[in-house]
Every structure is written in C-alpha cells, then in structure tokens.
N, C-alpha and C positions, 0 to 999 in steps of 0.2 A: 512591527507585528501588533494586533490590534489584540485587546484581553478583553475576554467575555464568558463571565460564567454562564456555563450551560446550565440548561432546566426543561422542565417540563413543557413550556412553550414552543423553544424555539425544536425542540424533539418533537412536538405535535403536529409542528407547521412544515417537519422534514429536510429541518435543519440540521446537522450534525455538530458536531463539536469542533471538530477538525475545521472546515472552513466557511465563510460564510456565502450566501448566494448572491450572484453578481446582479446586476442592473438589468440582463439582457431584457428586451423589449419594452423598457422607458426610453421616453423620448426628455429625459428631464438630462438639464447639462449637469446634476452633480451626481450620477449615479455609478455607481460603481463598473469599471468596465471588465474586470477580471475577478477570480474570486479572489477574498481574504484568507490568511493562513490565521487561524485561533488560536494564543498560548492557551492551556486549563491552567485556571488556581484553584489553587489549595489554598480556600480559607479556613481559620479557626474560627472559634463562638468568641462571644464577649467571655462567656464562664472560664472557656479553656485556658484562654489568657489570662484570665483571672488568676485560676488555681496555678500556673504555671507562675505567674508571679510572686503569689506566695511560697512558693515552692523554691526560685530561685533570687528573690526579693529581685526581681528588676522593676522598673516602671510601667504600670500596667497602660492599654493601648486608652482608654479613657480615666481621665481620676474622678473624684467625688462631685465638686465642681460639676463637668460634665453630666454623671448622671443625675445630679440634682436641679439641673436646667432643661433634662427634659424628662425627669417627673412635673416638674413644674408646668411646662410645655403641654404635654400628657394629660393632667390638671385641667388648664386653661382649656384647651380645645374640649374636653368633655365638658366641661359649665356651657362654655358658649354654645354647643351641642345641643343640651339639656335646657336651658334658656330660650336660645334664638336670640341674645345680646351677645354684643364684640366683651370680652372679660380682659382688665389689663391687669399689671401685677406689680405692686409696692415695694423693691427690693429692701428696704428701709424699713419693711417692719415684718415682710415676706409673707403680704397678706395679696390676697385675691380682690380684686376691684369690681 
C-alpha cells in the first residue's frame, strides 16, 4: 500500500485521499495501470514530540546534534543567499567561511 499525506494539492487537482489516479491515457511503459489504495498518517510536530518526551523522558525523534546541523544548514544557505558566494563551515571552531 503506498503512504501519501494528503494536502491541499493533490485536493486541488481532484485527487482524493483514498486512492490515487491511474495512468489511463499515457502511453509511457511505467504508468500506473489500476488505481492505488492510500494509507492516511497521522503525523505529529517536531514540538509535539518534543513535549511528549519530556513528558514521558523517551528519546526525542531528532536530538541536539540534528537541530544544530541544520540551524547551521539554515545559517549557511541564508549567507550564500545574501552573498551570491558558496559559504563553507569550520567544524573546529564552528565558524562560517
């Protein structure tokens, strides 16, 4: 079964949730010949995880680590942005290049 959060797109384009729409009238050999059946997820926030980990101390779904590679990430792409130069990053003194 294929998983595909619904949104606002694929409801625009008169797609429903439930299944996806098949290939008919491509002539392309990988298109789909039947329609697909869609599980829905249930996802949570970054937050909700969060708090629910503090709540029951488990291990939250990213650690520190993670989000401080991509504040840094985040960081970098804004300079090079702001620039118009490639920006690299010195993990060794944890400066911007």
């Amino acid at each position: 079964m294929l998983r595909f959060p619904c949104g606002l797109l694929t409801r625009a384009r008169g797609i429903t949730c439930d299944t996806w729409p098949t290939g008919a009238g491509s002539n392309m050999p990988d298109r789909l010949l039947e329609p697909v059946k869609i599980e829905k997820l249930s996802v949570d926030s970054h937050l909700e995880n969060f708090l629910r980990c503090v709540r029951t101390r488990e291990t939250p779904r990213a650690d520190i680590q993670a989000g401080f590679s991509h504040a840094v990430a985040d960081c970098m792409a804004a300079a090079a942005l702001e620039s118009g130069r490639r920006i690299g990053f010195d993990p060794q003194r944890l400066e911007m290049l």
